[in-house]
Each structure stands twice: as structure tokens, then as C-alpha cells.
C-alpha positions as CSV (number, residue, x, y, z in Angstrom):
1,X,95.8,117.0,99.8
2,X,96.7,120.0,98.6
3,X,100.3,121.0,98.5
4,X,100.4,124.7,97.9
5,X,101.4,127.0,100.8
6,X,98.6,128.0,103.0
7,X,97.5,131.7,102.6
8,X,98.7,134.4,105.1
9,X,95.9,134.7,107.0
10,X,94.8,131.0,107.2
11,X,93.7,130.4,111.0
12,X,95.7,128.3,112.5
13,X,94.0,128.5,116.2
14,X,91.0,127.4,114.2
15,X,92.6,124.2,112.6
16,X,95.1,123.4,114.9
17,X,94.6,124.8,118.4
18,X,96.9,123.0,120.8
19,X,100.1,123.8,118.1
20,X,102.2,126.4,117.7
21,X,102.9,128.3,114.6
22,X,106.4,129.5,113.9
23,X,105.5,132.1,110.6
24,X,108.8,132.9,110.4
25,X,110.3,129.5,110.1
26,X,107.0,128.5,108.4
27,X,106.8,125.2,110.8
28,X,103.8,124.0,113.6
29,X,105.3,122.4,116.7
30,X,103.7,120.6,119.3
31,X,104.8,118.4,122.7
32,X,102.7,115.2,123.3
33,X,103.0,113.9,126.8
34,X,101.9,110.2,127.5
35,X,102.5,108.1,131.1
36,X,105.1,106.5,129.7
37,X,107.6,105.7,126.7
38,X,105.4,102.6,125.7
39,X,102.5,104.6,125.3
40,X,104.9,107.5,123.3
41,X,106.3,105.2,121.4
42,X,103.0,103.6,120.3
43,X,101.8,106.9,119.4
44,X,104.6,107.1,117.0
45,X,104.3,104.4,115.9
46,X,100.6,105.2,114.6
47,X,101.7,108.4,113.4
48,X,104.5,106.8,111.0
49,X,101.9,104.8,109.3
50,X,99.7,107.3,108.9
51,X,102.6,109.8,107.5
52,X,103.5,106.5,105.1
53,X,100.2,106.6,103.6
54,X,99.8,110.1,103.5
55,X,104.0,110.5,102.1
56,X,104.2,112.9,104.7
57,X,106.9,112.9,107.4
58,X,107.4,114.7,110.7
59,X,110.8,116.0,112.3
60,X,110.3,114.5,115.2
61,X,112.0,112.9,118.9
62,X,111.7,111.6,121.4
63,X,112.7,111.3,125.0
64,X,110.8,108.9,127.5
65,X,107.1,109.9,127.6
66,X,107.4,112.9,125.2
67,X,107.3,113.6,121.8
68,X,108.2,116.6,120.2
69,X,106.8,117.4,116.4
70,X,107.6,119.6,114.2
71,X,106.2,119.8,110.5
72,X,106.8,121.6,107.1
73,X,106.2,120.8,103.6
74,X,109.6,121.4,102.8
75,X,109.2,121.0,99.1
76,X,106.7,123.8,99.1
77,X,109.0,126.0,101.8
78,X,106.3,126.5,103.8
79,X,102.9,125.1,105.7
80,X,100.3,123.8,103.8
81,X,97.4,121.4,103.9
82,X,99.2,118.3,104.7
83,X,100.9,119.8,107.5
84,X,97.1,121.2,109.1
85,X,96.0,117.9,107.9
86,X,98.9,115.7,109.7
87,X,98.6,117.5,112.9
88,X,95.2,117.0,112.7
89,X,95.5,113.2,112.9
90,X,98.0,113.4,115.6
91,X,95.7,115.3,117.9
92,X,93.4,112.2,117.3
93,X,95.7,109.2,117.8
94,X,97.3,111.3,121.0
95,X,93.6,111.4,122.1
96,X,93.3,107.6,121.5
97,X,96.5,106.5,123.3
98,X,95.7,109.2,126.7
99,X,98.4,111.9,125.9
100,X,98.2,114.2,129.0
101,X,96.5,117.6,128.2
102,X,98.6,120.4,128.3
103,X,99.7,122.6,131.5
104,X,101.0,125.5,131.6
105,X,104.2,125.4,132.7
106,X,103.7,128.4,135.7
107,X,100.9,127.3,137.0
């Protein structure tokens, strides 16, 4: 995957839709919810192999049945391909192991 930093106006709600995109601090952050920390912790799990084969690691933690993500490339100082392509993969393992969608908070 391509390590240079992604351009300005790459479209992030395209790639990535359920993260957010912190341009200032140049990170994507997302909160997985599962039923419980089994299930969380298997989706880790998955994740840290992937991010093995891939040399790509998250800043991650965990508390119960959440996970909270937060990537960089740090060696480029910014968000590039393995980041959009990371997240990507988490979206589909979360998928696999029944993370709960999202809710909005206030309603």
C-alpha cells in the first residue's frame, strides 16, 4: 500500500464513513461497540493479525465491550493509504463479530 500522505481533498466520508477525521491532528478515530468484552476482544484480536501482516498498527483500548481506534502513519506524519485501508478491514471484521451500529448519543 502506498505510504505517501493522502491529498487534501481525498474524501474521507466516501472511504471511511462511520470514522472521524481529525485534519488537524492528521488521525481517523472510531468507537466499536460489541455485547460484550469476549466479542471486543476477539475483534482485536483479528485486527492485530491483520495489522501484523499489513506492519500496520493501531493506538488503540479498550474498556469492556468497546474499542476505541485511532490510526496515523506516523512515519509519514500524516493519513495515508494504509490508514483508509486498515480502517477499512476493521469495518469488516466489526461487521463479522456483530459490533452494534452507531447511535447517536441524543437521541
Amino acid at each position: 500500500m502506498n505510504t505517501s500522505v493522502l491529498p487534501q481533498d481525498f474524501d474521507f466520508q466516501s472511504a471511511i464513513p462511520l470514522w472521524k477525521v481529525d485534519v488537524q491532528a492528521q488521525t481517523i478515530f472510531r468507537e466499536f461497540i460489541f455485547a460484550d468484552f469476549r466479542l471486543a476482544f476477539e475483534f482485536m484480536t483479528q485486527c492485530a493479525q491483520y495489522a501484523e501482516e499489513i506492519d500496520h498498527h493501531p493506538d488503540w483500548s479498550n474498556s469492556w465491550n468497546k474499542v476505541q481506534v485511532q490510526l496515523s502513519t506516523h512515519s509519514a506524519k500524516g493519513l495515508t493509504e494504509l490508514d483508509i485501508g486498515l480502517a477499512k478491514q476493521m469495518d469488516v471484521l466489526a461487521q463479522k463479530i456483530n459490533a452494534r451500529p452507531l447511535r447517536d448519543p441524543l437521541h
